[in-house]
C-alpha positions, 0 to 999 in steps of 0.5 A: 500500500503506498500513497505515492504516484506510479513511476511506471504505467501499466503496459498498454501495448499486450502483444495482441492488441492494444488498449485504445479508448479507454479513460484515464483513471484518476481517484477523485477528491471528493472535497476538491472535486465537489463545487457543492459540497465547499460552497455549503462548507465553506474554507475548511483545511481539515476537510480538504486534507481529508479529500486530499488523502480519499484520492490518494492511491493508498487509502483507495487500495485499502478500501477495496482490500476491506471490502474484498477480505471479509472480517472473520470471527475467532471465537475461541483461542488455541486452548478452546477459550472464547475470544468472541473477536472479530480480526478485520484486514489492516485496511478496515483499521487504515480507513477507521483511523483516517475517518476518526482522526478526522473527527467523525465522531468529534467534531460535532460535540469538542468544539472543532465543528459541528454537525454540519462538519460531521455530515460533510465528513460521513458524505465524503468517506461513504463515496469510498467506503461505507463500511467503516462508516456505521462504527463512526456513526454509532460513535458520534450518535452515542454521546446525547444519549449518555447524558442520562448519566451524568457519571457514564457520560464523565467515562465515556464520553472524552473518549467517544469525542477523542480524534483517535483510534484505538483498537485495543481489546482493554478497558474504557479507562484504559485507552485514550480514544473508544468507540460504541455500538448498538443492538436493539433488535430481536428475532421475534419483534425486529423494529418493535423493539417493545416486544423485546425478550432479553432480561435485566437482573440487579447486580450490585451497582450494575445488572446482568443481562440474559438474551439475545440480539439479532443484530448487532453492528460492529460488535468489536466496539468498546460499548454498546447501548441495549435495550432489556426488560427490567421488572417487564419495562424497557430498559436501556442498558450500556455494555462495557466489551471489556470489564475494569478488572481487565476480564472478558464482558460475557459476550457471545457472538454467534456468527457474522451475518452474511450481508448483501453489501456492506462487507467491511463492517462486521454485523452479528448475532450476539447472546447475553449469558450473565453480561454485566452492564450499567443501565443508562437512564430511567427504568422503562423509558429505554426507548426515550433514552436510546432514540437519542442515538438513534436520531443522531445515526438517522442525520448519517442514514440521510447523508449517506445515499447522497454520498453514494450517489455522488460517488456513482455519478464521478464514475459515469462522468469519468467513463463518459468523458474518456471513452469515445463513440460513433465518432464521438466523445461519449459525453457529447452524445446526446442521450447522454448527456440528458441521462448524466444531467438528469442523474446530476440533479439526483445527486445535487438534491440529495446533497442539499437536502442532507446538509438542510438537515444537518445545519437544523442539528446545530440549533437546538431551537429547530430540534422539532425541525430536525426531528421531522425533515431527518426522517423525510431526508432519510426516505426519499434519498435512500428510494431514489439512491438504488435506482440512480446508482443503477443508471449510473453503472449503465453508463458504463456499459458491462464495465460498470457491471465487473467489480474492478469498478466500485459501482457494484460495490455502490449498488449493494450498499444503496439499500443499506441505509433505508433498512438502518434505523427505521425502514421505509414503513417505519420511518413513513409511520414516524413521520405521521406520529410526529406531526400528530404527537409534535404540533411544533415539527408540523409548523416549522416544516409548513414555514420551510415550505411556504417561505418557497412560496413565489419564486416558480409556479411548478412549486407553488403548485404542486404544494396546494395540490399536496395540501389539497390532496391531504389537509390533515394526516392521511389513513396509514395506508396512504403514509407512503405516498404521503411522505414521498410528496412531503419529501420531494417539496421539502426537496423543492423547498431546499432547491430553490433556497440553494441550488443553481439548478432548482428551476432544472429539478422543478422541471423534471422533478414536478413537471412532465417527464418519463419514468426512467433516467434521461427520459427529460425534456430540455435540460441545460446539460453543460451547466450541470455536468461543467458542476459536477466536474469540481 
C-alpha cells in the first residue's frame, strides 16, 4: 500500500492488441472535486486534507482490500477459550483511523465543528467506503444519549469525542480514544423493539443481562447501548466489551451475518449469558433514552445515499468523458448527456437536502425541525439512491457491471441505509406520529415550505395540490405516498433556497417527464455536468 504516484504505467501495448479508448483513471477528491459540497462548507483545511488523502492511491487500495477480505470471527483461542473477536484486514483499521482522526465522531460535540462538519465528513468517506462508516456513526450518535448519566457520560464520553483510534481489546479507562455500538433488535419483534425478550437482573451497582440480539453492528466496539426488560419495562442498558478488572464482558457472538453489501463492517448475532452492564437512564423509558442515538445515526442514514450517489455519478462522468463513440466523445452524445444531467440533479438534491438537515442539528431551537425533515431526508434519498446508482453503472456499459469498478460495490450498499434505523414503513409511520404527537415539527416544516412560496409556479403548485390532496394526516395506508410528496417539496423547498439548478429539478422533478433516467425534456446539460466536474 503506498500513497505515492506510479513511476511506471501499466503496459498498454499486450502483444495482441492494444488498449485504445479507454479513460484515464484518476481517484477523485471528493472535497476538491465537489463545487457543492465547499460552497455549503465553506474554507475548511481539515476537510480538504481529508479529500486530499480519499484520492490518494493508498487509502483507495485499502478500501477495496476491506471490502474484498471479509472480517472473520475467532471465537475461541488455541486452548478452546472464547475470544468472541472479530480480526478485520489492516485496511478496515487504515480507513477507521483516517475517518476518526478526522473527527467523525468529534467534531460535532469538542468544539472543532459541528454537525454540519460531521455530515460533510460521513458524505465524503461513504463515496469510498461505507463500511467503516456505521462504527463512526454509532460513535458520534452515542454521546446525547449518555447524558442520562451524568457519571457514564464523565467515562465515556472524552473518549467517544477523542480524534483517535484505538483498537485495543482493554478497558474504557484504559485507552485514550473508544468507540460504541448498538443492538436493539430481536428475532421475534425486529423494529418493535417493545416486544423485546432479553432480561435485566440487579447486580450490585450494575445488572446482568440474559438474551439475545439479532443484530448487532460492529460488535468489536468498546460499548454498546441495549435495550432489556427490567421488572417487564424497557430498559436501556450500556455494555462495557471489556470489564475494569481487565476480564472478558460475557459476550457471545454467534456468527457474522452474511450481508448483501456492506462487507467491511462486521454485523452479528450476539447472546447475553450473565453480561454485566450499567443501565443508562430511567427504568422503562429505554426507548426515550436510546432514540437519542438513534436520531443522531438517522442525520448519517440521510447523508449517506447522497454520498453514494455522488460517488456513482464521478464514475459515469469519468467513463463518459474518456471513452469515445460513433465518432464521438461519449459525453457529447446526446442521450447522454440528458441521462448524466438528469442523474446530476439526483445527486445535487440529495446533497442539499442532507446538509438542510444537518445545519437544523446545530440549533437546538429547530430540534422539532430536525426531528421531522431527518426522517423525510432519510426516505426519499435512500428510494431514489438504488435506482440512480443503477443508471449510473449503465453508463458504463458491462464495465460498470465487473467489480474492478466500485459501482457494484455502490449498488449493494444503496439499500443499506433505508433498512438502518427505521425502514421505509417505519420511518413513513414516524413521520405521521410526529406531526400528530409534535404540533411544533408540523409548523416549522409548513414555514420551510411556504417561505418557497413565489419564486416558480411548478412549486407553488404542486404544494396546494399536496395540501389539497391531504389537509390533515392521511389513513396509514396512504403514509407512503404521503411522505414521498412531503419529501420531494421539502426537496423543492431546499432547491430553490440553494441550488443553481432548482428551476432544472422543478422541471423534471414536478413537471412532465418519463419514468426512467434521461427520459427529460430540455435540460441545460453543460451547466450541470461543467458542476459536477469540481
Amino acid at each position: 500500500m503506498t500513497d505515492t504516484i506510479r513511476i511506471s504505467a501499466p503496459r498498454s501495448d499486450l502483444g495482441t492488441h492494444e488498449v485504445l479508448n479507454q479513460p484515464d483513471f484518476s481517484y477523485r477528491d471528493p472535497w476538491a472535486g465537489d463545487r457543492t459540497l465547499r460552497r455549503a462548507l465553506g474554507d475548511d483545511p481539515g476537510l480538504a486534507a481529508l479529500g486530499a488523502r480519499l484520492a490518494t492511491p493508498g487509502i483507495r487500495e485499502a478500501a477495496r482490500d476491506a471490502q474484498v477480505v471479509k472480517p472473520v470471527l475467532r471465537s475461541f483461542d488455541r486452548s478452546g477459550r472464547r475470544l468472541d473477536e472479530v480480526h478485520f484486514h489492516p485496511g478496515y483499521h487504515a480507513l477507521m483511523k483516517l475517518g476518526l482522526e478526522a473527527g467523525y465522531a468529534a467534531t460535532a460535540w469538542d468544539g472543532t465543528g459541528t454537525h454540519l462538519r460531521h455530515a460533510a465528513i460521513n458524505y465524503m468517506l461513504s463515496q469510498v467506503e461505507p463500511g467503516v462508516c456505521c462504527p463512526m456513526t454509532m460513535t458520534y450518535a452515542a454521546v446525547p444519549a449518555l447524558q442520562a448519566d451524568p457519571a457514564l457520560a464523565a467515562l465515556w464520553q472524552p473518549r467517544l469525542t477523542e480524534p483517535a483510534y484505538d483498537p485495543a481489546p482493554i478497558a474504557v479507562g484504559r485507552k485514550a480514544a473508544a468507540t460504541m455500538g448498538m443492538a436493539m433488535t430481536e428475532k421475534q419483534g425486529g423494529s418493535d423493539v417493545r416486544a423485546n425478550a432479553t432480561r435485566a437482573v440487579p447486580d450490585g451497582e450494575g445488572y446482568r443481562l440474559h438474551g439475545h440480539k439479532w443484530f448487532c453492528s460492529a460488535p468489536m466496539c468498546d460499548g454498546f447501548l441495549t435495550l432489556a426488560q427490567l421488572d417487564g419495562a424497557i430498559t436501556c442498558f450500556l455494555v462495557p466489551r471489556w470489564l475494569p478488572d481487565g476480564t472478558r464482558n460475557p459476550f457471545t457472538i454467534l456468527r457474522l451475518k452474511d450481508k448483501l453489501g456492506n462487507t467491511a463492517n462486521a454485523s452479528s448475532e450476539i447472546e447475553y449469558d450473565g453480561t454485566w452492564a450499567h443501565r443508562l437512564g430511567e427504568p422503562g423509558r429505554g426507548v426515550q433514552t436510546i432514540i437519542e442515538m438513534v436520531h443522531h445515526t438517522r442525520l448519517d442514514t440521510a447523508m449517506a445515499p447522497a454520498g453514494l450517489m455522488r460517488a456513482a455519478l464521478s464514475e459515469a462522468l469519468q467513463w463518459a468523458r474518456g471513452r469515445r463513440v460513433f465518432q464521438k466523445g461519449l459525453i457529447d452524445q446526446p442521450l447522454m448527456r440528458a441521462v448524466l444531467a438528469d442523474l446530476s440533479l439526483d445527486a445535487e438534491a440529495a446533497l442539499l437536502l442532507a446538509l438542510d438537515v444537518a445545519r437544523a442539528f446545530d440549533d437546538p431551537a429547530r430540534r422539532p425541525y430536525a426531528r421531522i425533515s431527518v426522517a423525510l431526508a432519510k426516505f426519499i434519498s435512500n428510494k431514489v439512491a438504488p435506482g440512480m446508482i443503477y443508471e449510473c453503472m449503465e453508463c458504463l456499459g458491462g464495465m460498470g457491471y465487473v467489480e474492478d469498478t466500485p459501482l457494484p460495490m455502490l449498488y449493494r450498499e444503496a439499500p443499506l441505509n433505508s433498512i438502518w434505523e427505521g425502514s421505509g414503513n417505519v420511518i413513513c409511520l414516524d413521520i405521521l406520529r410526529t406531526l400528530q404527537r409534535e404540533p411544533e415539527a408540523g409548523a416549522m416544516l409548513n414555514a420551510r415550505l411556504d417561505a418557497a412560496r413565489g419564486n416558480d409556479p411548478r412549486y407553488d403548485a404542486a404544494l396546494v395540490a399536496h395540501r389539497e390532496r391531504w389537509p390533515a394526516l392521511p389513513p396509514e395506508a396512504e403514509a407512503r405516498w404521503f411522505a414521498e410528496s412531503l419529501a420531494t417539496l421539502l426537496t423543492g423547498a431546499v432547491m430553490i433556497a440553494e441550488s443553481p439548478f432548482a428551476g432544472e429539478w422543478l422541471s423534471v422533478r414536478l413537471g412532465a417527464r418519463g419514468r426512467v433516467a434521461g427520459a427529460v425534456g430540455a435540460l441545460d446539460a453543460s451547466a450541470l455536468l461543467e458542476a459536477m466536474q469540481a
